[in-house]
C-alpha positions as CSV (number, residue, x, y, z in Angstrom):
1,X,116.4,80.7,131.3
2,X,118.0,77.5,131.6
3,X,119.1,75.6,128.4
4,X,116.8,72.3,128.9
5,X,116.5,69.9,126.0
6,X,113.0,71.2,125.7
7,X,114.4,74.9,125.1
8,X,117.6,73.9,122.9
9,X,115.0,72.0,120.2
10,X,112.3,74.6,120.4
11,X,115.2,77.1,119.7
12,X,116.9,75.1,117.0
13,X,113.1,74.7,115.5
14,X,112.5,78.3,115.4
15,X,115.7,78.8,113.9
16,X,115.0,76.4,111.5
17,X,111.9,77.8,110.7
18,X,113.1,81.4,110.5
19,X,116.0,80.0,108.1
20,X,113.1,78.0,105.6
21,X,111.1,81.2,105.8
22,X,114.3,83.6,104.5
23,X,114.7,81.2,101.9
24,X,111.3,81.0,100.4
25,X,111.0,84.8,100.7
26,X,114.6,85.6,99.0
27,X,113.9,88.1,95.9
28,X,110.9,89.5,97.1
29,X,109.9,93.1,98.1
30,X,111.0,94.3,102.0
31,X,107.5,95.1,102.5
32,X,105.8,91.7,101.4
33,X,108.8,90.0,103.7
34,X,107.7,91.6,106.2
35,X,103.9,91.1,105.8
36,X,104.9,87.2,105.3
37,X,106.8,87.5,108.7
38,X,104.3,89.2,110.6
39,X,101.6,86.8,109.8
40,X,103.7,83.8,110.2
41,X,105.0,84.5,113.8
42,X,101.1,85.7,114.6
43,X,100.1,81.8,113.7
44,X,103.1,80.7,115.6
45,X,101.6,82.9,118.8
46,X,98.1,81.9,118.2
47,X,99.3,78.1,117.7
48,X,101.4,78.4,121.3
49,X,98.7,79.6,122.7
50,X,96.0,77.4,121.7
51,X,98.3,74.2,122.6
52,X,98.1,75.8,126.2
53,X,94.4,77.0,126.2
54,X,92.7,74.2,124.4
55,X,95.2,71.8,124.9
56,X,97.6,70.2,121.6
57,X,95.5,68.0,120.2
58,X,92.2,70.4,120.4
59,X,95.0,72.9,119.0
60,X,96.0,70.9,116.4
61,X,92.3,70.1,115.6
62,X,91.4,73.6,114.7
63,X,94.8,74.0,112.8
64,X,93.8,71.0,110.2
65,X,90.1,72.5,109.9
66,X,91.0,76.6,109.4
67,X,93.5,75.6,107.0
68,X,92.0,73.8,104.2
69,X,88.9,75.5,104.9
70,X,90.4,78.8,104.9
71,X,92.1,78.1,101.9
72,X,89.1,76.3,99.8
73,X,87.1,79.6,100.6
74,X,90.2,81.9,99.5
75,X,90.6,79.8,96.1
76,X,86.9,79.5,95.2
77,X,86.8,83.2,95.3
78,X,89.9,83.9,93.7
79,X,88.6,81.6,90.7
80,X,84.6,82.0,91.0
81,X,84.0,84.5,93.1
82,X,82.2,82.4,95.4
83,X,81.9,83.9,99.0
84,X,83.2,87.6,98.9
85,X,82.9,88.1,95.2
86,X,85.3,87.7,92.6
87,X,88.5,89.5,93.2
88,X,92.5,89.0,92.2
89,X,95.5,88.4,94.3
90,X,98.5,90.2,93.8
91,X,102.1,88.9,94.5
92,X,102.4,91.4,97.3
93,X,101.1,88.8,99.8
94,X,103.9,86.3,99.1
95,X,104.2,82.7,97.9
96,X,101.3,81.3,96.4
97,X,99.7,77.5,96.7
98,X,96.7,78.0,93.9
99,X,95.9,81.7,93.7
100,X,96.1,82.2,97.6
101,X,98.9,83.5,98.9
102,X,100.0,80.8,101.9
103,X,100.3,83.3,104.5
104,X,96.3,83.3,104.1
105,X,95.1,80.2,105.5
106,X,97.7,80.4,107.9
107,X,95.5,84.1,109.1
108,X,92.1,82.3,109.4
109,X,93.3,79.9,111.8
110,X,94.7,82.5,114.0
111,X,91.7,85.0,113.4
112,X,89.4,82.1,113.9
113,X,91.6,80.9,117.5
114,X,91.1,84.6,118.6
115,X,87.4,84.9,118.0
116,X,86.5,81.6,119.9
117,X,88.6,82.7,122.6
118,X,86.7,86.1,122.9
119,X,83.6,85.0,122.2
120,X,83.6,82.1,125.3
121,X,85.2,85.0,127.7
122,X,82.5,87.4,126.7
123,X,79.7,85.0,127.2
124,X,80.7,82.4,129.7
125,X,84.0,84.2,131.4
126,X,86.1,81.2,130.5
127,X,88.4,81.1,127.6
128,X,87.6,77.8,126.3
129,X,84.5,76.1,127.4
130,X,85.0,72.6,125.9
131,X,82.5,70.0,124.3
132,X,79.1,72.1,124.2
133,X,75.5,71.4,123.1
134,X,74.6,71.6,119.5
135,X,72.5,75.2,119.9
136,X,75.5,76.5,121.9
137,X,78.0,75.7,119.5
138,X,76.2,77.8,117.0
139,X,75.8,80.8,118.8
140,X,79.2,80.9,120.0
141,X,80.4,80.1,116.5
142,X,78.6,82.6,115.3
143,X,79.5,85.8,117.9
144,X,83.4,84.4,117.0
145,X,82.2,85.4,113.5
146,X,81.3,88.5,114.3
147,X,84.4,89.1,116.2
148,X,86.4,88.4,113.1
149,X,84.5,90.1,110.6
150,X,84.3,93.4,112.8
151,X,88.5,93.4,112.0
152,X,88.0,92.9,108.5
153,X,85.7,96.5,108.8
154,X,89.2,98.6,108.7
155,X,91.4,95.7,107.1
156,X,89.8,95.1,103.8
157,X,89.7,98.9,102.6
158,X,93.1,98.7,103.8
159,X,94.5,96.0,101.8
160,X,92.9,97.5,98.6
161,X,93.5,101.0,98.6
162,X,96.8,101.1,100.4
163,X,98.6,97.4,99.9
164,X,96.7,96.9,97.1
165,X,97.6,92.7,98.1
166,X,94.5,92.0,95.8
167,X,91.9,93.6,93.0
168,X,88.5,93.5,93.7
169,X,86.0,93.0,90.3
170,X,83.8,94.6,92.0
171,X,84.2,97.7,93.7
172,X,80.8,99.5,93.9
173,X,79.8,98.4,97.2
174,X,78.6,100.9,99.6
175,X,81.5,100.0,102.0
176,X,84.2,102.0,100.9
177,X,83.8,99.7,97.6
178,X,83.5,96.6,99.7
179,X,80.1,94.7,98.8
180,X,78.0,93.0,101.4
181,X,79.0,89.7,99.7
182,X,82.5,90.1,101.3
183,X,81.5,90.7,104.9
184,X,79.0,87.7,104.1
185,X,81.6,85.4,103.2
186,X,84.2,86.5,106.1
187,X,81.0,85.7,108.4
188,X,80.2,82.1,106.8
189,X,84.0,81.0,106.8
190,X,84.8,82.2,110.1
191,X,81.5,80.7,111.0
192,X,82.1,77.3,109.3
193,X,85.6,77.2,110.9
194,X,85.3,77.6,114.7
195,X,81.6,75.8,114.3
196,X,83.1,72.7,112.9
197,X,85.7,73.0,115.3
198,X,83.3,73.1,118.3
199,X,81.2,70.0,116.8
200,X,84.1,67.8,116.3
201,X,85.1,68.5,120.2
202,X,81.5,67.6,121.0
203,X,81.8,64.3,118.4
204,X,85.0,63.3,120.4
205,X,84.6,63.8,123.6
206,X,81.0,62.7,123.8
207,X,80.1,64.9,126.7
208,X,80.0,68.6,127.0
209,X,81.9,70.6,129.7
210,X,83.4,74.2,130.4
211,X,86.9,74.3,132.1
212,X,89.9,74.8,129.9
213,X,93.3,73.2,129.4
214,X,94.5,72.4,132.9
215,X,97.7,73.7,131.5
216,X,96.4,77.6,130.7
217,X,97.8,80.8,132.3
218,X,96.6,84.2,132.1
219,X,99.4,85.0,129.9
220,X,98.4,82.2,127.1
221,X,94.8,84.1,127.1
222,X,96.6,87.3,126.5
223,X,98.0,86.2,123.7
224,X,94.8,86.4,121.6
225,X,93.3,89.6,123.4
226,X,97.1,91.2,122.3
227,X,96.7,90.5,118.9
228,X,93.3,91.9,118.4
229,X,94.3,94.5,120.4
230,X,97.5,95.0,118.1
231,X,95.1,95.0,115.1
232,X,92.8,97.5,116.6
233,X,95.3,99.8,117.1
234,X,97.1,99.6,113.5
235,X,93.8,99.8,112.1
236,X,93.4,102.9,114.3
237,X,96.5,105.0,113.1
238,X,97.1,103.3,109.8
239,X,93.4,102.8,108.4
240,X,93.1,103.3,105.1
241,X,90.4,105.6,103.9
242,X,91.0,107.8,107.3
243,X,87.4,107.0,108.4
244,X,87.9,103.5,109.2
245,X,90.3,104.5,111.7
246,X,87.7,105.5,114.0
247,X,85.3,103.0,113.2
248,X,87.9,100.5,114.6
249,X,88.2,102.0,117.9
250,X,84.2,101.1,118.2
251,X,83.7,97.4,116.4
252,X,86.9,96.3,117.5
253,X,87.1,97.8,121.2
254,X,83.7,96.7,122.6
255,X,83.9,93.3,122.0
256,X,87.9,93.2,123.4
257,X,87.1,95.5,126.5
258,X,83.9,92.6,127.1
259,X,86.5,89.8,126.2
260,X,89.2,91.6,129.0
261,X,86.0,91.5,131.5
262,X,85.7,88.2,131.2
263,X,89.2,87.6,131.8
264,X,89.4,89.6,134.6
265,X,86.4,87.2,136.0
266,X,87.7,84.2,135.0
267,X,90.8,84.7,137.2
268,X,89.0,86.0,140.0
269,X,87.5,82.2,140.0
270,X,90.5,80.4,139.0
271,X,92.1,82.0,142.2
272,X,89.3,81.3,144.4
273,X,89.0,77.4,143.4
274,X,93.2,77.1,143.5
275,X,92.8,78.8,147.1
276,X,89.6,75.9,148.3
């Protein structure tokens, strides 16, 4: 690799930002550093990749609406238990801005990013399909919702019972404790995000249309598909109670085996027009 301008300030920017991150983590556990790493280099990948598969402004779009959304959602249910129910964070999560742990907001852009990516390669073998009509954009928004929640199937029991990163008030629900109140809010903000998303696209551009980001590679797409993948298979071997482990394998791997067929198609395509 050579050392281009390009590559010495992206380097001396991820140094940077590993150097701020050290700092605002110094004194706390190993094992919330690590959770605070882990999610912050999984919106870092999710961010790269969007700039190439959506293209940066599009990217930077969805960044400024998961965020405060994301984060709205989190603190209204930390404080009123609107959405999933009223519930506690602990400091195992990190840093807090409010009563939401930072690295939070920073997960529902990234979960959100994943899900529309899946969702258009399931449905339309293309892994972003652009401005779209009003009825289209809430479909797809709402298969990306499903996509998201179905990870939240093994990760939610998990946090509780194992991490213990927050204290639910209510823990009667017939989900391992989880009520349907939390699955219903994960649905409605994942919803909210990538639909909002979708409409401002639509709102700017003023047309509808279904290539993606001139710029995007097969390995950008991968980068989404690996994650979920990734999550699938700690969820798999790690779940906590056991049962979810194998639940995972079935929520999670149908809709990423349909996602990697889609792929597959969309370069078949790709090739095909870059060969006319």
């Amino acid at each position: 690799m050579m050392l281009t301008p390009t590559v010495l300030s992206r380097l001396a920017a991820a140094l940077g930002g590993a150097a701020l991150l050290a700092l605002l983590l110094r004194g706390w556990s190993a094992g919330t550093q690590l959770l605070v790493a882990s999610s912050v280099l999984m919106f870092l990948a999710c961010l790269a990749s969007a700039a190439r598969v959506l293209g940066p402004r599009p990217a930077l779009s969805l960044v400024l609406i998961a965020l405060p959304i994301g984060w709205f959602a989190e603190e209204m249910g930390a404080n009123y238990g609107w959405f999933f129910g009223s519930y506690d964070y602990t400091p195992v999560l990190g840093p807090q801005l409010g009563s939401v742990p930072v690295v939070i907001p920073l997960m529902w852009f990234a979960l959100s990013y994943i899900g529309y990516v899946m969702a258009n390669l399931i449905v339309w073998q293309v892994p972003a399909d652009g401005a779209t009509s009003i009825r289209r954009s809430i479909v797809m928004a709402l298969l990306a919702a499903l996509i998201v929640t179905a990870y939240d199937l093994g990760v939610d029991p998990y946090m509780v019972y194992k991490l213990k990163a927050w204290i639910m008030v209510k823990h009667d629900g017939w989900w391992f404790g989880e009520t349907l109140q939390g699955f219903a809010g994960w649905m409605l903000v994942a919803c909210s995000i990538v639909l909002v998303f979708r409409l401002l696209l639509r709102l700017l551009s003023g047309q509808t249309g279904t290539r993606p980001a001139p710029a995007t590679r097969t390995r950008d797409v991968l980068v989404p598909l690996g994650l979920y993948g990734a999550l699938m298979l700690f969820e798999a071997t790690q779940g906590v109670p056991v049962e979810t482990r194998t639940i995972a394998l079935f929520v999670m791997g149908m809709p990423l085996l349909c996602a990697l067929c889609g792929l597959y198609r969309w370069q078949l395509v790709t090739a095909v027009r870059g060969a006319a």
